[in-house]
C-alpha positions as CSV (number, residue, x, y, z in Angstrom):
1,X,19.7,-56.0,48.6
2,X,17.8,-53.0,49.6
3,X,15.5,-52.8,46.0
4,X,14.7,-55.4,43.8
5,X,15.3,-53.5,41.3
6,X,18.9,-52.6,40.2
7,X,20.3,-50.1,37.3
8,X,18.5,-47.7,34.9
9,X,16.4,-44.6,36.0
10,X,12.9,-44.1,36.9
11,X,10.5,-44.6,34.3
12,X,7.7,-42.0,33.9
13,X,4.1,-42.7,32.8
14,X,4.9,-41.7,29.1
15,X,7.3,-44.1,29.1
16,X,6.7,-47.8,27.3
17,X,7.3,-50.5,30.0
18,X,8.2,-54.5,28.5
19,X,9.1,-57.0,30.9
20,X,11.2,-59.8,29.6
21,X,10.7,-63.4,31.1
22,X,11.7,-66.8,30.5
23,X,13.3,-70.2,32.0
24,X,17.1,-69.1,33.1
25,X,19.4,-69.2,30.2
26,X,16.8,-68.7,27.6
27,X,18.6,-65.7,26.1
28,X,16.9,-62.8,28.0
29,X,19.4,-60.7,29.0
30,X,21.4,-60.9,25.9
31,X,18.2,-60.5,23.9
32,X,17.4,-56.6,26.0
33,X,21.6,-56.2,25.1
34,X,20.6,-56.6,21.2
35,X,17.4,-54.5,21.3
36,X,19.0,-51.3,23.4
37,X,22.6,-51.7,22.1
38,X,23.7,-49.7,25.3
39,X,26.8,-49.9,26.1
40,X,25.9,-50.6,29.4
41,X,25.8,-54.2,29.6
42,X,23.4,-56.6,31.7
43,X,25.4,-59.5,32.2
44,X,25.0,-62.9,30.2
45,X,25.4,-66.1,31.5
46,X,26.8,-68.9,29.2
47,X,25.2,-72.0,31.5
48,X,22.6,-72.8,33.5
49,X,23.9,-70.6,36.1
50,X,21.7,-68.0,36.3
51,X,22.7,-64.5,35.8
52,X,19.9,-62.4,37.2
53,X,19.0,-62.9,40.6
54,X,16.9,-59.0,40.9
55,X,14.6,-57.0,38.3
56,X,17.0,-55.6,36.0
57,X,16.1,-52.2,34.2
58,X,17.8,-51.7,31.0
59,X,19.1,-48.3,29.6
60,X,16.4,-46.6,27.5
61,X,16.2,-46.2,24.4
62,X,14.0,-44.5,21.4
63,X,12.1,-46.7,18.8
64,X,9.9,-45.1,16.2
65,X,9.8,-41.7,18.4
66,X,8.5,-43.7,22.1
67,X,11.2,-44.0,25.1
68,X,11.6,-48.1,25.7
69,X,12.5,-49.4,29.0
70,X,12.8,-52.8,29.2
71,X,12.9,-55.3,32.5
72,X,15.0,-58.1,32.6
73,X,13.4,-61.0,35.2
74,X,15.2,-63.6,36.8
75,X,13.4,-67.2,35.7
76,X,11.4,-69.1,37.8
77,X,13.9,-72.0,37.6
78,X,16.8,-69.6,39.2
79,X,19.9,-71.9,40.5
80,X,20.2,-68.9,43.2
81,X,16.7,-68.7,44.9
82,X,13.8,-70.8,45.1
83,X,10.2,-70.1,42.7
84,X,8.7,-69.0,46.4
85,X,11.8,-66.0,46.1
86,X,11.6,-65.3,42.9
87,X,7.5,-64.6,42.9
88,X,8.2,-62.6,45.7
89,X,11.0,-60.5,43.6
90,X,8.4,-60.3,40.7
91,X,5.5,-59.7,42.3
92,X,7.1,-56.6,44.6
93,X,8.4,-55.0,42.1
94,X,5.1,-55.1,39.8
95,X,3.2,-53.7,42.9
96,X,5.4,-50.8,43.2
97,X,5.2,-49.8,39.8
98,X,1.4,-50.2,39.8
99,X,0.7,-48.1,43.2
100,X,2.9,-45.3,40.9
101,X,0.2,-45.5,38.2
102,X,2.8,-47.4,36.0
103,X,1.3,-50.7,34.0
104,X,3.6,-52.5,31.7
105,X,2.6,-52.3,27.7
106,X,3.4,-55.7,27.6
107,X,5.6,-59.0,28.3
108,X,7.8,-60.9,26.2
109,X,8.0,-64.8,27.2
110,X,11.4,-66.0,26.0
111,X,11.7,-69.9,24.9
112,X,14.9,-71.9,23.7
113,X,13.1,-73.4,20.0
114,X,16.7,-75.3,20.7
115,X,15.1,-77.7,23.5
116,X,14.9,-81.2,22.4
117,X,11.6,-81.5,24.3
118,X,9.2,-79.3,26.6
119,X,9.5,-80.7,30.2
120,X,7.2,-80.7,33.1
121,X,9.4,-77.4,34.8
122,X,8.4,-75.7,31.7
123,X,5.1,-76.3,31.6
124,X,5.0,-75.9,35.5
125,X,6.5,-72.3,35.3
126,X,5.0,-71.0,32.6
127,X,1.1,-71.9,34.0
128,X,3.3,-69.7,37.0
129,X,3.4,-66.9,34.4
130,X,0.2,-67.0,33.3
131,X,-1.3,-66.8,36.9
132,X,1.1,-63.9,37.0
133,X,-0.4,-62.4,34.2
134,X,-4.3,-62.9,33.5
135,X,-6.3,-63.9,30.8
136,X,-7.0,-60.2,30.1
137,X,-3.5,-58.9,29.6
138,X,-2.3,-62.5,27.5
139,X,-3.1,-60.6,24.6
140,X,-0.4,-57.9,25.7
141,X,2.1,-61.3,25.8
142,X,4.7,-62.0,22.8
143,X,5.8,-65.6,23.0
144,X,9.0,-65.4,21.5
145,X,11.5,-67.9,19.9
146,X,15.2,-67.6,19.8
147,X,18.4,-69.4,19.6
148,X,17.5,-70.4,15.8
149,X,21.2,-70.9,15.2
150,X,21.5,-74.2,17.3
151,X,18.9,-76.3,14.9
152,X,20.3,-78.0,12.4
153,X,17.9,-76.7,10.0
154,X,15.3,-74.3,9.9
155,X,12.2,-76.7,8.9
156,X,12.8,-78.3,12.2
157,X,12.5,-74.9,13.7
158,X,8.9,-75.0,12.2
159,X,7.9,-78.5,13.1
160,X,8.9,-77.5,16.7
161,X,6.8,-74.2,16.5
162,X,3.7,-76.0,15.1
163,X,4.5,-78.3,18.2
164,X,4.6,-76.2,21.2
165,X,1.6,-74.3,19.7
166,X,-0.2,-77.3,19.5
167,X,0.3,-78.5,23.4
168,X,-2.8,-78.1,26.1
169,X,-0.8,-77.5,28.7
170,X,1.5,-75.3,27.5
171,X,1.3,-72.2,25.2
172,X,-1.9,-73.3,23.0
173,X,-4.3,-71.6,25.8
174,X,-2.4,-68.7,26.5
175,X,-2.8,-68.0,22.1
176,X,-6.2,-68.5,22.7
177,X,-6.4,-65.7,24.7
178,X,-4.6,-63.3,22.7
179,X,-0.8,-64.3,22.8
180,X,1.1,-63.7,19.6
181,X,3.9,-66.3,19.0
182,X,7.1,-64.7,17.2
183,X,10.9,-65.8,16.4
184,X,13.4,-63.9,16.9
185,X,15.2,-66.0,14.4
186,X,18.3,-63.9,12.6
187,X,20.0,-62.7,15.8
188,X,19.6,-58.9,14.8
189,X,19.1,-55.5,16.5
190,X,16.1,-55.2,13.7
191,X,14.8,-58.5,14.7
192,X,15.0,-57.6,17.9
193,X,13.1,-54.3,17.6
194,X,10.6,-55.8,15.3
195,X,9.3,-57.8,18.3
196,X,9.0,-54.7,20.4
197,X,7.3,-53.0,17.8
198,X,4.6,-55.5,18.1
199,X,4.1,-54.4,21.8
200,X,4.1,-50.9,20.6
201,X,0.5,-52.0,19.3
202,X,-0.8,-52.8,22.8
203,X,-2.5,-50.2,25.3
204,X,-1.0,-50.8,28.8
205,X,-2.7,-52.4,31.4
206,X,-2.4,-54.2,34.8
207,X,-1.8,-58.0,35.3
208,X,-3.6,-59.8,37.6
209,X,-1.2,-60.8,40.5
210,X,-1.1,-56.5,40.4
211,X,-4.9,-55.8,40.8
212,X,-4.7,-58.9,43.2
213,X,-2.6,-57.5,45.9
214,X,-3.1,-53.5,45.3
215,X,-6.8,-53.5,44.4
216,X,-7.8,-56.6,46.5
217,X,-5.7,-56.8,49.1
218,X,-4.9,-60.5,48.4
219,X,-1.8,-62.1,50.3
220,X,0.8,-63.0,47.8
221,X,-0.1,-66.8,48.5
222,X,-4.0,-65.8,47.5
223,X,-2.8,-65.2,43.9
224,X,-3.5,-66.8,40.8
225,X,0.4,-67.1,40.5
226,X,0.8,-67.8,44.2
227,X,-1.8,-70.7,43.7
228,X,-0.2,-72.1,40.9
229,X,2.8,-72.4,42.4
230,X,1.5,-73.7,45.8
231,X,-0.3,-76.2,43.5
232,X,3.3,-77.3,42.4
233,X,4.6,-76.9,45.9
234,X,1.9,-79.4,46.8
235,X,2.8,-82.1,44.1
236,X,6.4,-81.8,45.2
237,X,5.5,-82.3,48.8
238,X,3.6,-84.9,47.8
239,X,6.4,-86.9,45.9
240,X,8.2,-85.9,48.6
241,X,5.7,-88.0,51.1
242,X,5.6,-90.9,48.8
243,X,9.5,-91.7,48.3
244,X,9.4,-91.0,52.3
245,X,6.8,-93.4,53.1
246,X,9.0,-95.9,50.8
247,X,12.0,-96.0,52.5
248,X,10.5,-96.3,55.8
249,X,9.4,-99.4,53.8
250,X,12.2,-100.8,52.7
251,X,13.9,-99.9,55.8
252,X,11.3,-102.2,58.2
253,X,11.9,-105.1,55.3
254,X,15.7,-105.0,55.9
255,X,15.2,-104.8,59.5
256,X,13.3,-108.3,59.1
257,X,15.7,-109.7,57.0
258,X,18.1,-108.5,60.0
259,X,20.6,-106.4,56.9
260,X,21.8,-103.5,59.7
261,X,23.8,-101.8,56.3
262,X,20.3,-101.7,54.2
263,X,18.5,-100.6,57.3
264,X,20.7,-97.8,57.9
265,X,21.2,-96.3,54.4
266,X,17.4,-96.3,54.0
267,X,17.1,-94.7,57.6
268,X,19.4,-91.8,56.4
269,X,18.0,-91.7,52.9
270,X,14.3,-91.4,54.7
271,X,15.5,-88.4,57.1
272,X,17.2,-86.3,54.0
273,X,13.4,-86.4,52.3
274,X,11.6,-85.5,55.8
275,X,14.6,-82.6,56.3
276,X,13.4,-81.7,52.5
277,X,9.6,-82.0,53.5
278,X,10.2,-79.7,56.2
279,X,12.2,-77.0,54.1
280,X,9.6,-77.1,51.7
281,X,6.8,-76.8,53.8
282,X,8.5,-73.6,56.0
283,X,9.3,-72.1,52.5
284,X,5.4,-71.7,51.9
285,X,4.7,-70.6,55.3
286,X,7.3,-68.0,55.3
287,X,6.4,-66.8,51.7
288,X,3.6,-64.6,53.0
289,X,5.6,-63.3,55.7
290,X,8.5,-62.3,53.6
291,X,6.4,-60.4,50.7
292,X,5.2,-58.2,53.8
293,X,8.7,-57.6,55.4
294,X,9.6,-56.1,51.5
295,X,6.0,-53.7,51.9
296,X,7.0,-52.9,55.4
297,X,10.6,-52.3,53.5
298,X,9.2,-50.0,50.6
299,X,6.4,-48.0,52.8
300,X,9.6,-47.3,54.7
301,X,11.3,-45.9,52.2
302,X,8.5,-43.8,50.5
303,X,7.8,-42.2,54.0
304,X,11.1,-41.6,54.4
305,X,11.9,-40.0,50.8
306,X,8.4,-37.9,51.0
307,X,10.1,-36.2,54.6
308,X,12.9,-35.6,52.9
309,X,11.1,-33.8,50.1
310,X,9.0,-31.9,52.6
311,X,11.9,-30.9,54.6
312,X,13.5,-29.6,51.4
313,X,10.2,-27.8,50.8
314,X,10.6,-26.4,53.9
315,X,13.9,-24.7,53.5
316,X,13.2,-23.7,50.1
317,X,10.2,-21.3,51.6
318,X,12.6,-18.6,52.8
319,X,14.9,-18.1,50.2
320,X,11.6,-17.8,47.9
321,X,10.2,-15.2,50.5
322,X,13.4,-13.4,50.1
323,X,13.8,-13.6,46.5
324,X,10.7,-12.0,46.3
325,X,11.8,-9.6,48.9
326,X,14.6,-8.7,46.6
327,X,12.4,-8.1,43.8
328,X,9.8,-6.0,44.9
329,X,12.8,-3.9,46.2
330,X,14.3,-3.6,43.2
331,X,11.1,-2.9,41.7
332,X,9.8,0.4,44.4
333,X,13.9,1.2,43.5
334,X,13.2,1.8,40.0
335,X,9.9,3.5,40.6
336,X,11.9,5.9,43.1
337,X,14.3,6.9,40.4
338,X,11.9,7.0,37.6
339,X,9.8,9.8,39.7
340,X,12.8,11.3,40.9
341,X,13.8,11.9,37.3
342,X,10.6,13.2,36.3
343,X,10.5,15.9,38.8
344,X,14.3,16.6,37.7
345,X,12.6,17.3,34.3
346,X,10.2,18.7,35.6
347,X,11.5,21.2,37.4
348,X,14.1,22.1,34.4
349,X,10.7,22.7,32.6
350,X,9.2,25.0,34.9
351,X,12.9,26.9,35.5
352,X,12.8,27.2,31.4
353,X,9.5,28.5,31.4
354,X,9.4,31.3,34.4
355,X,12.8,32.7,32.3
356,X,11.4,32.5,29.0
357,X,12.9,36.1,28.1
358,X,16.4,35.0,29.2
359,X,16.1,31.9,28.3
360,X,14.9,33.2,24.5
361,X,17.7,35.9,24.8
362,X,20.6,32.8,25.6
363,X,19.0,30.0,23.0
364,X,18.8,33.0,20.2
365,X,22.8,33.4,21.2
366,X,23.0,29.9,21.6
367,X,21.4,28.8,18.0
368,X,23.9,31.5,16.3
369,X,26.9,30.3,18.2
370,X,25.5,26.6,17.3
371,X,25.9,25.9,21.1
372,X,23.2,24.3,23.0
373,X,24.1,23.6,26.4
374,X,23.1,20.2,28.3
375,X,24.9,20.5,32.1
376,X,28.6,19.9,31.0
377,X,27.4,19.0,27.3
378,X,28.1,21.1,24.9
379,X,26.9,20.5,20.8
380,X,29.2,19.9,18.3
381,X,31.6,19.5,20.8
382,X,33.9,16.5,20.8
383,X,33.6,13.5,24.0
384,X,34.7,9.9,24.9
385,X,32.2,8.1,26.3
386,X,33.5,5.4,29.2
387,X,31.3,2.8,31.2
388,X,31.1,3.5,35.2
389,X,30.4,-0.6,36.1
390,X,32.8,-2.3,33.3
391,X,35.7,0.7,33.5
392,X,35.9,0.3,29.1
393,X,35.8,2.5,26.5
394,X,33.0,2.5,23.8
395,X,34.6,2.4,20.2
396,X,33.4,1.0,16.9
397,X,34.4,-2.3,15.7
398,X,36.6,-2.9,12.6
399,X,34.2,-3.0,10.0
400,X,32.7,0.4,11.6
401,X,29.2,-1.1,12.1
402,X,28.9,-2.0,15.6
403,X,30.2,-0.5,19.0
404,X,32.0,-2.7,21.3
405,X,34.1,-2.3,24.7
406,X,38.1,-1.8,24.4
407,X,40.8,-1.4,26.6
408,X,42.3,2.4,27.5
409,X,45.6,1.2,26.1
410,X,44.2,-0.8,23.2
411,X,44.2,1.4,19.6
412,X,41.7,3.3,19.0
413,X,40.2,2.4,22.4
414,X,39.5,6.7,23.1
415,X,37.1,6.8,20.4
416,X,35.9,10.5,20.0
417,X,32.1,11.6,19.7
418,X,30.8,14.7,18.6
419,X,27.4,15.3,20.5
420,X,24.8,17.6,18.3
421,X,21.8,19.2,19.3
422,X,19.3,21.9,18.1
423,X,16.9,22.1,21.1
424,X,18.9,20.6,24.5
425,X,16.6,17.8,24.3
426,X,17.3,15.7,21.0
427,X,20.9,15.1,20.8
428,X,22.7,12.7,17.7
429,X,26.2,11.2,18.6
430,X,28.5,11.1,15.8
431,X,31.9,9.5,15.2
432,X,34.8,11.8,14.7
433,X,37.0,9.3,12.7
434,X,34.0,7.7,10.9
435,X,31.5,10.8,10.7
436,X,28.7,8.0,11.6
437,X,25.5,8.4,13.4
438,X,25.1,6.1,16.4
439,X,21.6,4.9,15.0
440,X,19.0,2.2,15.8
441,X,17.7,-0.3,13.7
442,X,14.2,-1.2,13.6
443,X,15.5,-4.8,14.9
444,X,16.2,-2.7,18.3
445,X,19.8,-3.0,17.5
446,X,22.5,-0.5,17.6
447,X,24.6,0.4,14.1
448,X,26.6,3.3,12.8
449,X,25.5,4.5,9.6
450,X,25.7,7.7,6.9
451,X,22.4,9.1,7.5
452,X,20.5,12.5,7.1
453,X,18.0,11.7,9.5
454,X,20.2,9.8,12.7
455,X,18.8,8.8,15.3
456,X,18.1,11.6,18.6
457,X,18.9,10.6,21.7
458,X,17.7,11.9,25.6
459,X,21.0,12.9,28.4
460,X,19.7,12.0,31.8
461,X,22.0,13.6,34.6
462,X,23.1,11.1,36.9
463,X,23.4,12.5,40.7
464,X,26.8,12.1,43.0
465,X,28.2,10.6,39.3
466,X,30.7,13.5,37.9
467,X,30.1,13.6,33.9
468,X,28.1,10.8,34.8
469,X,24.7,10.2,31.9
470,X,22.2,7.9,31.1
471,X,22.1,7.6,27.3
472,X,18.0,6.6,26.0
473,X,16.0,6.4,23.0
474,X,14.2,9.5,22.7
475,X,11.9,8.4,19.3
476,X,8.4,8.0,20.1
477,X,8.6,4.3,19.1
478,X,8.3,1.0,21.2
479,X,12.3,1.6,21.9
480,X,11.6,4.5,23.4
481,X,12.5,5.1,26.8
482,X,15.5,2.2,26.6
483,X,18.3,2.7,27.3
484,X,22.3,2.0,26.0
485,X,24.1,-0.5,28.0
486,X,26.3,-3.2,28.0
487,X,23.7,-5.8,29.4
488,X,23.8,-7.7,32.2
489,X,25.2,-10.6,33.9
490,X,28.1,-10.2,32.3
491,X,31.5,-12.2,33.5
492,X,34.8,-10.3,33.5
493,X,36.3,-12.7,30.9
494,X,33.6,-11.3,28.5
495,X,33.7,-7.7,29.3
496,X,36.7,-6.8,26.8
497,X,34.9,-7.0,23.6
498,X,31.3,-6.8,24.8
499,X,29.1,-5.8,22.3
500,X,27.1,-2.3,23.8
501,X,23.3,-2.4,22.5
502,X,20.1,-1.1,23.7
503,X,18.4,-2.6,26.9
504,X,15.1,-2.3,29.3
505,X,16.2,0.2,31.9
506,X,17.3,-2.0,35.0
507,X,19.3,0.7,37.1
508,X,22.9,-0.6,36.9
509,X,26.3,1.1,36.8
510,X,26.7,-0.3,33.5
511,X,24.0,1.8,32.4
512,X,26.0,5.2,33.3
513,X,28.2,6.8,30.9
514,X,31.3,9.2,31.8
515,X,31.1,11.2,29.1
516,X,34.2,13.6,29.1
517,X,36.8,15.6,27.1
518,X,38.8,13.5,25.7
């Protein structure tokens, strides 16, 4: 394996981190299974096979409005890899998540309250865990019985609880410390939870064998959990001496007493414990030097994934530079044809001005014919009005409240307007079939209504467009100035049946209205 670590996603730092650990085939894996109910499953061993050979990180999952992520550890005891393997697994994994500023809220320490009696490899491992751990952050450690189901009955669950609790050398120091015993005794998801809720309590913060090697630059073998287990490692060796010295022994007596067959099985016997000396000693030599391959390993891989996240930083730069290019384009675009417009009107205004007698002569005529003249607009005269971009006709819905695109050959798709004016400037548009006033609504919104007082509107010639207008608010309100439009993006699946409203002016075809004799 490449990562120690194997599943789930990357915790953040608001995230609440629980490692769950425990002798193989104390329940731990099926124990995170209850508590997430994910249907992502960590597998489950049913012997003392062990399951988990990696740090496993469970889906997440929400409890009481927090995100839980829970670690499943492989024990100690693992039939797959030795304790020397195992620490390293462990202890790599916790350095990695405290050099990202992640410390766990707590750990949960799983025990069978099924086991007959507690033996010397659990007393050994879990003095392991503790050296893992620290006095200070014991009192962030649940001890927690399971596998209730197996006793006969439940007092002898409780003599066995007042038991361990009760042993020197096992859990009674760690409780002194701050360790809170619980029993996960009904098999539940809520008795599951309820033990996480407990960690919930704690404030997170960094075990020892962390500060050790991050902080202190301790080798893994300089630990309080690499101690204890070398302290273990040296009692084994030690046995391991002993029985080898004895059948030296006993082979030199049946040498004397000339028995070749003793001799020999005692010779072989004596050079399986010396092969098993040897292991054992190159295993705690070559712990040190296999906890800094896995560093070498993960400073690899963070150098590697920061170049990858400068290179795409890199490539990202000028498609920003040219998004921004794009935009102040657009921008000094809209500014162009803002002042270009203005000195249109502008210039109409000086034209009206230096004619005034004329211009007085043909409005007089024009007010008593009732036809004020706007380019090719004429009031009170009857037009359709047909989007340049989306090629649709403007036309009121059904219920003859809001306008919408149609279809030329859809009914009623050529809806007819009657465009009224008294001064050239304000202009109302009308329905012909409905004898509604395009009008809008304080909301911003556009609605055809019965009104004595509609709503005026501005024409804005549009250059190189033939019968080609820009319909905007002309109201002295925040609206004014906006203009009618279809909006934009808008897909050609939605076009047919758009509803047409009043927008910011952007500059867009679908802005410009053909507005012609029907």
């Amino acid at each position: 394996m490449t990562d120690t670590v194997r599943q789930g996603i990357n915790p953040t730092n608001n995230d609440v981190l629980i490692a769950v650990m425990g002798l193989t085939g104390s329940g731990k894996s099926a124990f995170i299974n209850l508590a997430t109910q994910s249907p992502n499953k960590l597998q489950v061993g049913h012997s003392i096979q062990s399951c988990t050979d990696a740090v496993e990180r469970a889906d997440t999952f929400e409890l009481d409005g927090r995100r839980i992520v829970l670690f499943d550890t492989p024990g100690f005891d693992d039939t797959n890899k030795s304790e020397i393997e195992i620490l390293r697994i462990i202890a790599f994994e916790l350095e990695k998540q405290y050099r990202k500023g992640q410390t766990l809220h707590g750990i949960i320490y799983v025990h069978r309250i099924s086991d007959l009696r507690v033996g010397g490899l659990a007393k050994t491992n879990f003095g392991i865990f503790r050296g893992l751990c620290g006095d200070p952050f014991l009192r962030n450690v649940v001890i927690m019985t399971n596998m209730w189901s197996r006793l006969s009955t439940e007092m002898e669950g409780h003599r066995r609880v007042a038991e361990l609790a009760s042993l020197d050398d096992f859990f009674k120091p760690a409780m002194a410390s701050g360790a809170v015993m619980m029993h996960h005794a009904k098999d539940t998801v809520d008795s599951a939870r309820a033990v996480i809720r407990q960690i919930l309590k704690n404030h997170p913060i960094a075990l020892d064998i962390q500060k050790e090697i991050v902080d202190q630059h301790k080798d893994i073998t300089q630990t309080g959990a690499g101690m204890a287990l070398d302290k273990k490692l040296a009692e084994l060796a030690h046995r391991y001496e002993l029985r080898l010295k004895a059948q030296f022994e006993a082979a030199e007596e049946a040498r004397h007493e000339r028995d070749e067959e003793t001799m020999k099985e005692q010779l072989e016997e004596a050079e399986r414990v010396r092969q098993l000396l040897e292991k054992l000693e190159e295993e705690k030599r070559d712990q040190a030097r296999q906890y800094q391959l896995l560093q070498e390993r993960f400073a690899k891989v963070e150098r590697k994934r920061e170049q990858v996240i400068h290179e795409a930083e890199e490539r990202s730069r000028p498609e920003v530079r040219a998004a921004e290019a794009r935009l102040r384009q657009g921008s000094e675009t809209a500014e162009r044809r803002r002042a270009q417009e203005k000195a249109e009107l502008d210039e109409r205004m000086k034209n009206m001005a230096v004619s005034s007698p004329s211009y007085s002569a043909r409005v007089g005529n024009e007010r008593n014919a009732g036809k004020f003249k706007y380019r090719t607009i004429v009031s009170g005269e009857t037009y359709t009005l047909y989007n340049k971009k989306h090629k649709l006709f403007a036309t009121l819905e059904p219920d003859n409240k809001y306008l919408r695109m149609r279809e030329y050959y859809e009914k009623d798709s050529r809806q007819q307007w009657v465009f009224e004016s008294d001064d050239g400037d304000n202009w109302s548009i009308k329905s012909v079939r409905t004898e509604q006033y395009v009008c809008l609504t304080s909301r911003g919104t556009l609605r055809a209504q019965t009104t004595s007082f509609p709503t005026f509107w501005r024409l804005s010639k549009k250059l190189r467009v033939h019968h080609g207008f820009r319909i905007s608010s002309n109201n002295w309100d925040k609206h004014d100035g906006q203009v009618i439009s279809v909006g934009r993006p808008i897909s050609q699946y939605e076009q047919k049946g758009a509803r047409i409203n009043l927008y910011d002016e952007l500059g867009g075809n679908e802005e410009i209205w053909i507005i012609e004799k029907p």
